[in-house]
N, C-alpha and C positions, 0 to 999 in steps of 0.2 A: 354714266352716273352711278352713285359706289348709293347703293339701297340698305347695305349694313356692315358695321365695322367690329369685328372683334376687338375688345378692350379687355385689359388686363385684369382680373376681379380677383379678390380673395373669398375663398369659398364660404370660410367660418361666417365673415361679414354676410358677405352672399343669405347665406342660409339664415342668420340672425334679422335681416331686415325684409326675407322676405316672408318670414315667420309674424313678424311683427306688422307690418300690412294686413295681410291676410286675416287678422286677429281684429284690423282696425273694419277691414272691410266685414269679415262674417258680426262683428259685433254693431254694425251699422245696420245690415240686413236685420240684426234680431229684433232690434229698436223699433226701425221701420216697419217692417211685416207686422209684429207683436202689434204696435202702438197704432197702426192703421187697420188693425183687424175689430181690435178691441172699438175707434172710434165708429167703422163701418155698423158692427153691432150694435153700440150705444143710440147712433142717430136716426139708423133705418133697420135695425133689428125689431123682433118681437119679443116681447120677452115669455120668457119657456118655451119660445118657439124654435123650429129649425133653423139658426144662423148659419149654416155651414156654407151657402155659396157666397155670402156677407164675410165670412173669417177667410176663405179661401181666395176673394177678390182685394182683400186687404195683403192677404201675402204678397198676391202678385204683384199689387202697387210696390208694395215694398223691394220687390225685387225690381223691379223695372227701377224705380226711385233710385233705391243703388245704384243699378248699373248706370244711371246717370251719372251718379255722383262718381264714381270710379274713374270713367272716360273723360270728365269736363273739367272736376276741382282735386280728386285724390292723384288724377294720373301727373302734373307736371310738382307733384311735392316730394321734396328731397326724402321721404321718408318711404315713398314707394320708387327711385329711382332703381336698384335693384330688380324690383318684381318688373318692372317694364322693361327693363332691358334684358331679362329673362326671356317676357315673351316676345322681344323683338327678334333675339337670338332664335328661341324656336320658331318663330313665323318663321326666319328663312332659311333657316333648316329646312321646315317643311318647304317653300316653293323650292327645294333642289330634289327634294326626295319627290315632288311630283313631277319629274323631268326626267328621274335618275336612269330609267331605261336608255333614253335618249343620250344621257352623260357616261354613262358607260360605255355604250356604242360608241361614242366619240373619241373617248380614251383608248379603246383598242383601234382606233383608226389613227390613232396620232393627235387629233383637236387641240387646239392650245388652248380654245375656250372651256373645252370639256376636262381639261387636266387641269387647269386652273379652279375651276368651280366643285372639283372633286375634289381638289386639294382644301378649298375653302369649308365643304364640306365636311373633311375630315376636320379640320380644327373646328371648325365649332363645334361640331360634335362632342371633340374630347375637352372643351370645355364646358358645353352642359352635361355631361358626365362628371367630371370634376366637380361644378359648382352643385350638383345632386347629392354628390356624395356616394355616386356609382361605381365602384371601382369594379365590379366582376364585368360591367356593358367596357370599362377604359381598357382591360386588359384585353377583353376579344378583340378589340377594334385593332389594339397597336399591329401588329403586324401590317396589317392589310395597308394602315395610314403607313406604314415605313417603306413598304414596298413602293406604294406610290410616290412617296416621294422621292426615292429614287428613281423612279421611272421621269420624277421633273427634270431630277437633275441633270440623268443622260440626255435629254433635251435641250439642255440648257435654259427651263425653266424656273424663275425663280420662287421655290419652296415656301417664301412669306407671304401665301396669300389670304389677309386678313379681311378683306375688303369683298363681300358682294355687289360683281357688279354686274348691272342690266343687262349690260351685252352681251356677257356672257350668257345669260338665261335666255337672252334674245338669239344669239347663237346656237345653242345646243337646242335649241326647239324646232330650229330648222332641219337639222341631225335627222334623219328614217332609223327608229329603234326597231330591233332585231324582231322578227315575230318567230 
């Protein structure tokens, strides 16, 4: 089962829209928090008294609030497609980078699952470096991604691996990392 796919992005866009979300979301939290703090006060405050756990509990709504709004009506809008396929990219980045001991071990032992999921690793990578706008994290990386993928190819693995897939991660977990 393939858990995540690299797709092609443009970074300027990239960056432009996720700029733009983010702007929609922090300016939703100010509404909410602000506008829920102020009503907390108004209905159950004292007045010249200490409101501060009444402003403090309106923030939080307000954050909670959001994050509702973010996960249930902002996340499937073409205006945050960008920002979530952002964090999808990093979400599985991250589950390889909690493996990685494992995935390296596998790599110096030959693994096809583990040269595979390295490899996958490497490109996402250097595309969420690219779509950051990282270039000094793109330049250390290249080497290391070029060796390895020479090392697919002496294999006879092939190098396009855009696709996270389970088995892999299902794989490489079985792997005993070095201690």
């Amino acid at each position: 089962m393939v858990a995540f796919e690299i797709e092609p992005m443009n970074p300027a866009r990239y960056r432009q829209q996720t700029r733009l979300s983010s702007l929609i979301v922090v300016a939703t939290f100010a509404v909410l928090a602000m506008g829920l703090a102020m009503l907390a006060v108004a209905v159950f405050g004292e007045p010249g008294g200490n409101n501060l756990r009444l402003n403090i509990a309106g923030v939080v709504a307000g954050l909670l609030i959001t994050a509702a709004l973010v996960r249930s009506v902002f996340w499937p809008q073409p205006w945050m497609a960008c920002a979530v396929y952002g964090w999808r990219l990093k979400r599985s980045l991250m589950r390889v980078t909690n493996v990685m001991h494992q995935v390296k071990a596998g790599v110096a032992a030959g693994d096809a699952s583990a040269m595979k999921l390295l490899r996958f690793y490497h490109l996402g990578l250097t595309q969420m470096h690219e779509l950051d706008g990282n270039t000094s994290a793109l330049a250390e990386q290249q080497a290391e991604t070029e060796r390895h993928r020479e090392a697919m190819l002496a294999q006879g693995l092939e190098p396009d691996q855009r696709q996270l897939d389970e088995a892999w991660l299902a794989a490489v977990k079985t792997i005993a990392a070095p201690r």
